[in-house]
C-alpha positions in Angstrom: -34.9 85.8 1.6 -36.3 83.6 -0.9 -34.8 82.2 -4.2 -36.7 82.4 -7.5 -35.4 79.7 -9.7 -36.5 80.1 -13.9 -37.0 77.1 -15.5 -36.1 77.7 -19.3 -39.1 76.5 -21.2 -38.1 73.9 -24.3 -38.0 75.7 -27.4 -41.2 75.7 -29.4 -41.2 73.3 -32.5 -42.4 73.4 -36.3 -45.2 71.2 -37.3 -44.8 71.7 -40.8 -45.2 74.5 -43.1 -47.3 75.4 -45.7 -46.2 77.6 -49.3 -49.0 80.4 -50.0 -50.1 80.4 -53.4 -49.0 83.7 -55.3 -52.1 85.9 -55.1 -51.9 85.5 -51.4 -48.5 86.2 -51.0 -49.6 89.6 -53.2 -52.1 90.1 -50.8 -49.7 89.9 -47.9 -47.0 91.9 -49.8 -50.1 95.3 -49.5 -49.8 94.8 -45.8 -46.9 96.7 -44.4 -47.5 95.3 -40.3 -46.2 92.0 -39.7 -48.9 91.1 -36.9 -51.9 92.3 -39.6 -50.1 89.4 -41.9 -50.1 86.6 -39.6 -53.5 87.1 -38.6 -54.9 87.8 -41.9 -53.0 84.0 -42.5 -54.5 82.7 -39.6 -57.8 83.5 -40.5 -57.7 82.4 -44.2 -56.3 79.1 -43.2 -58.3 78.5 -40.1 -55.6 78.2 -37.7 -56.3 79.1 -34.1 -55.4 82.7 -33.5 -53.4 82.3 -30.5 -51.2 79.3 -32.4 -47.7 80.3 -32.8 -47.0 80.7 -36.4 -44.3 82.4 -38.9 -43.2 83.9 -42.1 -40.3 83.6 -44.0 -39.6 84.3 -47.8 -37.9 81.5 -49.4 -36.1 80.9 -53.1 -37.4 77.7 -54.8 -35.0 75.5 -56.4 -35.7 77.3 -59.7 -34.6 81.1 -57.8 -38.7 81.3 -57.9 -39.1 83.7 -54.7 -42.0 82.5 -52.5 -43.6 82.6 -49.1 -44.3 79.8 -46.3 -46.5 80.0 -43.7 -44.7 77.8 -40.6 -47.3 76.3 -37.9 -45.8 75.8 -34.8 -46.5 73.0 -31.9 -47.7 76.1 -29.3 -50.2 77.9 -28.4 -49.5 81.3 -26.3 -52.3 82.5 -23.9 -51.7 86.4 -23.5 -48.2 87.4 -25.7 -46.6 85.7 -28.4 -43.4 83.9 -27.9 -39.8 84.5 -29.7 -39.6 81.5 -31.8 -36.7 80.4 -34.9 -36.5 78.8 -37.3 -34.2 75.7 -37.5 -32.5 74.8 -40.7 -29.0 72.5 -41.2 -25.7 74.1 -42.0 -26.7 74.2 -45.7 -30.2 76.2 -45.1 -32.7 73.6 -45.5 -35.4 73.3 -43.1 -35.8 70.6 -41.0 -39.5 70.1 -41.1 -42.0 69.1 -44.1 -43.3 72.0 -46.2 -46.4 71.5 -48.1 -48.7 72.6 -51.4 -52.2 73.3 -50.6 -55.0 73.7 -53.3 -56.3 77.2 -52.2 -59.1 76.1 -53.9 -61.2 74.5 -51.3 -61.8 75.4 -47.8 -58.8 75.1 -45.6 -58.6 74.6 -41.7 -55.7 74.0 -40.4 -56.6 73.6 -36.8 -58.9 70.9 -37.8 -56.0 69.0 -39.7 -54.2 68.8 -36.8 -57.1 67.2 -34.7 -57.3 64.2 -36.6 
């Protein structure tokens, strides 16, 4: 009889993550499917469809609710992985979160690349 030994795979990482402007996060607030959200995300901001990526609401230092958009270092080939996200004892994130001007054309993919 053979043996089948799992190997754990390392836990997926955060790149960064971006903060959707307001009229976006209305947009995504219409949509009731969590899967129509992230790909409707990863279309507007040109991030490869099968890239790992997350939501998460967050409270700005004001008590300004918000939402970020967090790209991870994976991409899946045929099902989406479980992923967390990793914050310190006091609940700050431990990766960079960013403003874009959602003004111009953003590709996310191709920011990566460089």
């Amino acid at each position: 009889m053979n043996t089948i030994k799992f190997i754990p795979r390392d836990p997926i990482k955060p790149l960064f993550a971006i903060k959707i402007s307001p009229t976006l996060q209305k947009v995504l607030n219409t949509l009731f499917d969590e899967k129509e959200k992230l790909n409707l995300l990863k279309n507007v901001l040109g991030i490869n469809p099968k890239r790992v990526v997350g939501l998460k609401n967050v409270l700005d230092e004001k008590k300004n609710n918000g939402t970020i958009v967090i790209i991870y270092d994976y991409i899946y080939e045929k099902i989406m992985p479980k992923y967390d996200i990793p914050c310190d004892n006091n609940g700050f994130f431990k990766f960079k979160i960013y403003d874009m001007d959602f003004n111009t054309d953003i590709n996310i993919e191709s920011l990566l690349n460089k």
